[in-house]
MILUM-208028 format. One record per residue (C-alpha): residue in one letter; x, y, z. Coordinates in steps of 0.02 Angstrom, whole numbers, padded with zeros to 5 digits. Layout:
  residuo      px      py      pz
        A       X       Y       Z
...
This chain:
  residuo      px      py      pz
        X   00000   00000   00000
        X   00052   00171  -00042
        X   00145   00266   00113
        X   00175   00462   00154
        X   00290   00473   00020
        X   00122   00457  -00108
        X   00160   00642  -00112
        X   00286   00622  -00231
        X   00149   00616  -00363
        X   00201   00466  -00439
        X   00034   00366  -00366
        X  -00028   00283  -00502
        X   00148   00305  -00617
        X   00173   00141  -00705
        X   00371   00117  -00697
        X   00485  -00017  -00779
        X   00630  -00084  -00693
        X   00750  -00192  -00761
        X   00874  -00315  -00659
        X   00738  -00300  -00544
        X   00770  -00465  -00457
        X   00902  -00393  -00342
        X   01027  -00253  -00269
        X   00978  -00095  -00319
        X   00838  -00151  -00462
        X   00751  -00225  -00307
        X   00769  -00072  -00193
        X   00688   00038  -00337
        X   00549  -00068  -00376
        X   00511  -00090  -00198
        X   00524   00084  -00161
        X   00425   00151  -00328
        X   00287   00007  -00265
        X   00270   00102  -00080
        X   00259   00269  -00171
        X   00111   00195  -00248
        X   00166   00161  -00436
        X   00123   00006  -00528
        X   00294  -00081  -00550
        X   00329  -00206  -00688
        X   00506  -00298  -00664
        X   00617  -00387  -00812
        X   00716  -00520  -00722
        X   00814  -00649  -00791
        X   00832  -00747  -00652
        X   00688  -00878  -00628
        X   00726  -00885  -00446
        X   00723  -00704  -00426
        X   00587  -00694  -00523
        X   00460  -00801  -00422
        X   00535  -00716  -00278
        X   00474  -00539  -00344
        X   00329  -00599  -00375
        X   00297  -00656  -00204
        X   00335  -00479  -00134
        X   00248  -00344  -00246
        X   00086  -00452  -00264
        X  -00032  -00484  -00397
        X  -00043  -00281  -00437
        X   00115  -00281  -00533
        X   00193  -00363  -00665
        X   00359  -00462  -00658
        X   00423  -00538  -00812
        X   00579  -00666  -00857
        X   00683  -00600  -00991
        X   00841  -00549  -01056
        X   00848  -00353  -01111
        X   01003  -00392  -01205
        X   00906  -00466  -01321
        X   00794  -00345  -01442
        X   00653  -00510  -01442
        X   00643  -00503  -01256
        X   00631  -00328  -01233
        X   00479  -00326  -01366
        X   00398  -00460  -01262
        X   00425  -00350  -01110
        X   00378  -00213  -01156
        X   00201  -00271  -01253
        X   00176  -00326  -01077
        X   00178  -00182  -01010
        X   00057  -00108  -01121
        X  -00053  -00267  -01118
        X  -00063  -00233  -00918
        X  -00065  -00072  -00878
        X  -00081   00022  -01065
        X   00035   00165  -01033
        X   00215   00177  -00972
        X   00287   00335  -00863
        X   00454   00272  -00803
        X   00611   00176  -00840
        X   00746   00126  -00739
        X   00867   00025  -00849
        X   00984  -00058  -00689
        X   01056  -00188  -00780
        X   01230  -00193  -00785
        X   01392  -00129  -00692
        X   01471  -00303  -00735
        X   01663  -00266  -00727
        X   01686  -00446  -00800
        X   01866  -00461  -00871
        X   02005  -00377  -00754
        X   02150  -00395  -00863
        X   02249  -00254  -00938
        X   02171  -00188  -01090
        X   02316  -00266  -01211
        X   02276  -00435  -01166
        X   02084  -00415  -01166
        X   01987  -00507  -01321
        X   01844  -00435  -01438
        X   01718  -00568  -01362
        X   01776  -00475  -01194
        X   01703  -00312  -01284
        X   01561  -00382  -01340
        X   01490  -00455  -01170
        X   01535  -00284  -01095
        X   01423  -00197  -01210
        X   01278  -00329  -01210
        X   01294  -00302  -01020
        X   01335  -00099  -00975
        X   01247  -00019  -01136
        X   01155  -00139  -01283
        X   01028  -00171  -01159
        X   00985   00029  -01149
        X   00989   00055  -01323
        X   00849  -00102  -01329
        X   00726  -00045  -01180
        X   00720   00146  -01207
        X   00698   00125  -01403
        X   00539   00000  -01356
        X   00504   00081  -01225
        X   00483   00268  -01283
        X   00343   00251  -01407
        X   00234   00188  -01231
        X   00312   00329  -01140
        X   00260   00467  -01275
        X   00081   00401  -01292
        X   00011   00453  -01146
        X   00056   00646  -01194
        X   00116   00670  -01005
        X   00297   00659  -01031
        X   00402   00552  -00934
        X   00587   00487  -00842
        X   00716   00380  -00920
        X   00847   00350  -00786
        X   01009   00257  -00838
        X   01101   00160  -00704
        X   01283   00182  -00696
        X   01457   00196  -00609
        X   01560   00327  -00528
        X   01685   00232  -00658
        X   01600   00331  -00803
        X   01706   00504  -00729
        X   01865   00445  -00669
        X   02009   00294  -00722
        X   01987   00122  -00675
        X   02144   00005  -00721
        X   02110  -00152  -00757
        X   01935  -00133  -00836
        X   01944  -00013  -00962
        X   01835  -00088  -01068
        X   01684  -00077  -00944
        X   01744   00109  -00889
        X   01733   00167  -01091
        X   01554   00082  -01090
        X   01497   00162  -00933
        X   01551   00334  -01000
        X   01466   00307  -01143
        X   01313   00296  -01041
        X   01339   00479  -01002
        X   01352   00521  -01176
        X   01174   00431  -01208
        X   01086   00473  -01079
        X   01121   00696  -01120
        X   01100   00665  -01296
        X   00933   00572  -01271
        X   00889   00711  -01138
        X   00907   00827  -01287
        X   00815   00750  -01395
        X   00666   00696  -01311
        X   00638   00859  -01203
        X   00510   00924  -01319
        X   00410   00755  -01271
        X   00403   00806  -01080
        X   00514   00644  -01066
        X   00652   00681  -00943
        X   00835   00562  -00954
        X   00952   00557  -00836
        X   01060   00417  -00738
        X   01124   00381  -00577
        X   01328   00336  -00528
        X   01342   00242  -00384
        X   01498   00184  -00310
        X   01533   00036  -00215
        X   01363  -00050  -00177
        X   01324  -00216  -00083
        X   01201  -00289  -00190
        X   01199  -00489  -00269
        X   01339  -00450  -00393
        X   01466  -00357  -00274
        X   01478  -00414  -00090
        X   01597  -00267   00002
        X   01560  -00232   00175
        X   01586  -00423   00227
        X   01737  -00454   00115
        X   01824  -00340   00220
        X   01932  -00409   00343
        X   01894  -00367   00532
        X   02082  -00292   00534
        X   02032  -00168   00378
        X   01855  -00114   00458
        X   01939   00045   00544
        X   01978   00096   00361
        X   01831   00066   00299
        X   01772   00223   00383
        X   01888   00337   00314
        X   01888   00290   00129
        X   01723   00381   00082
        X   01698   00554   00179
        X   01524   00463   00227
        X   01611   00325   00297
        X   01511   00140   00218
        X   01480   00068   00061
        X   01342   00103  -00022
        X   01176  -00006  -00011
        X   01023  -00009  -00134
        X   00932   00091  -00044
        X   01046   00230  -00090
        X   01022   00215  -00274
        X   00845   00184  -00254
        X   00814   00337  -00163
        X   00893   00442  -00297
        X   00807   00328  -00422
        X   00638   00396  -00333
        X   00702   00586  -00352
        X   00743   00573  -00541
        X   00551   00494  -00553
        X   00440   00610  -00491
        X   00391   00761  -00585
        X   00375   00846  -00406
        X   00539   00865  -00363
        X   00654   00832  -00532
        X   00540   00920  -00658
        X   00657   01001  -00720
        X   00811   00904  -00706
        X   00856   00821  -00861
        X   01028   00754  -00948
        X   01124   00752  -00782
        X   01201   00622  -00673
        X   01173   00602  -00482
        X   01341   00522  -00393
        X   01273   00412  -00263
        X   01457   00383  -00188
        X   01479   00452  -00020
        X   01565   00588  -00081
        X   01696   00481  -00163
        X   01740   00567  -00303
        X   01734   00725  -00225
        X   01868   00679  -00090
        X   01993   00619  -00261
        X   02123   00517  -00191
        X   02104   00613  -00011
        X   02066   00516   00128
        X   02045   00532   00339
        X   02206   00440   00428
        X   02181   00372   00566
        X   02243   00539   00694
        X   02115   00642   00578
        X   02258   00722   00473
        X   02217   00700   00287
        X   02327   00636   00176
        X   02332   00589  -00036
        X   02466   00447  -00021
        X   02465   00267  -00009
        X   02480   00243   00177
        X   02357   00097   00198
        X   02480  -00054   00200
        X   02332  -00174   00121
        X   02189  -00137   00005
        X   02073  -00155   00137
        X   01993  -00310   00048
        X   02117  -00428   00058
        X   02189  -00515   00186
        X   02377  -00505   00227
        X   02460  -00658   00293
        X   02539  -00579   00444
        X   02355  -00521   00522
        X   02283  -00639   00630
């Protein structure tokens, strides 16, 4: 049932979530579904998907399939229509797979190509179906792009991914551009670090490292879906991001504002490597 936060305006919104199974997908739908939106999930988990089911209820729509694939996404999205017969928002969440971590000269062109299936094919597919639905109803609408705090600085390792993920930036203020004059807002969100089903941080970290863990981001945690999905719920409603369009929201604690500055452990602040261990793995001298 729809909470306080109905005031948003979006009661009644019918949104589309994809990678909705999970992590931050499944904080946003949950979250659009208490502000009273009808929320219809792509999944491509089975599991996950008779788990969603289970917790939005019979008044939304969850549906197995694979938006990399253009025949899936038509399937999808024809659902949507065939339920609710309009479409208001999009959240395309899939992706933020780092896959291959290998310097760039030994990566392989299948490499590439599973990147890009992953981290941007599958937005080209739902927000080409998906905008026709969107533009029908004549009362505009949100396209919101999920991405990585990767897309503004470098990552070694997976450059690949971090080329993909800026191109998302690229996409989503062209496509702000040109769909303005529809009312139809696009804009994306860049978290950092996030516990979620794909990336496990906070309990990787060894009880030695947790002390750091504190002074890496200026607001000291990883992030958690809820994060995301509360800055998914701004870039939704009309009420409070009308007029926000073709920008990105950093949902990173501050990360990349801090650079390469972090809080030492007396409280001076420092931009060298003084942490002896990545603060992920364990070093065989700590017991």
């Amino acid at each position: 049932m729809p909470d306080e936060i109905s005031i948003l305006g979006l009661a009644g919104k019918v949104a589309l979530v994809t990678g909705g199974g999970a992590g931050i997908g499944r904080a946003t739908a949950e979250l659009f579904a208490r502000a009273g939106m009808k929320v219809a999930v792509a999944e491509i988990d089975p599991v996950r998907v008779t788990s969603m089911r289970e917790t939005l209820g019979p008044d939304h729509l969850v549906v197995e399939a694979d938006v990399r694939k253009a025949d899936d996404v038509a399937r999808l999205v024809e659902a949507v229509r065939g339920s609710f017969g309009r479409l208001d928002v999009v959240v395309n969440n899939v992706g933020d797979y780092l896959g291959f971590k290998t310097p760039f000269e030994q990566s392989t062109e299948a490499e590439w190509n599973a990147l890009y299936h992953v981290n941007l094919l599958h937005m080209f597919h739902v927000s080409k179906a998906a905008i026709p639905l969107m533009r029908a109803s004549g009362q505009g609408g949100s396209i919101i792009n999920v991405s990585t705090i990767e897309a503004f600085r470098g990552i070694p390792m997976t450059v690949v991914y971090s080329a993909f993920k800026a191109a998302v930036t690229g996409f989503t203020q062209s496509l702000a551009v040109e769909l303005g004059q529809h009312g139809i807002r696009v804009n994306a969100i860049a978290p950092e670090t996030t516990n979620s089903a794909q990336i496990v941080a906070t309990p990787r970290v060894p009880k030695e490292n947790l002390e750091h863990l504190k002074r890496w981001f200026p607001i000291g945690r990883f992030g958690e879906g809820s994060d995301s999905a509360g800055a998914a719920l701004f870039l939704a409603s009309d009420t409070l991001s009308g007029w926000v369009s073709g920008t990105t929201i950093l949902v990173d604690g501050g990360a990349l504002a801090a650079g390469a500055w972090m809080r030492m452990a007396n409280d001076a602040w420092t931009h060298l490597p003084v942490i002896q261990s990545d603060g992920y793995t364990p070093r065989p001298e700590a017991r």
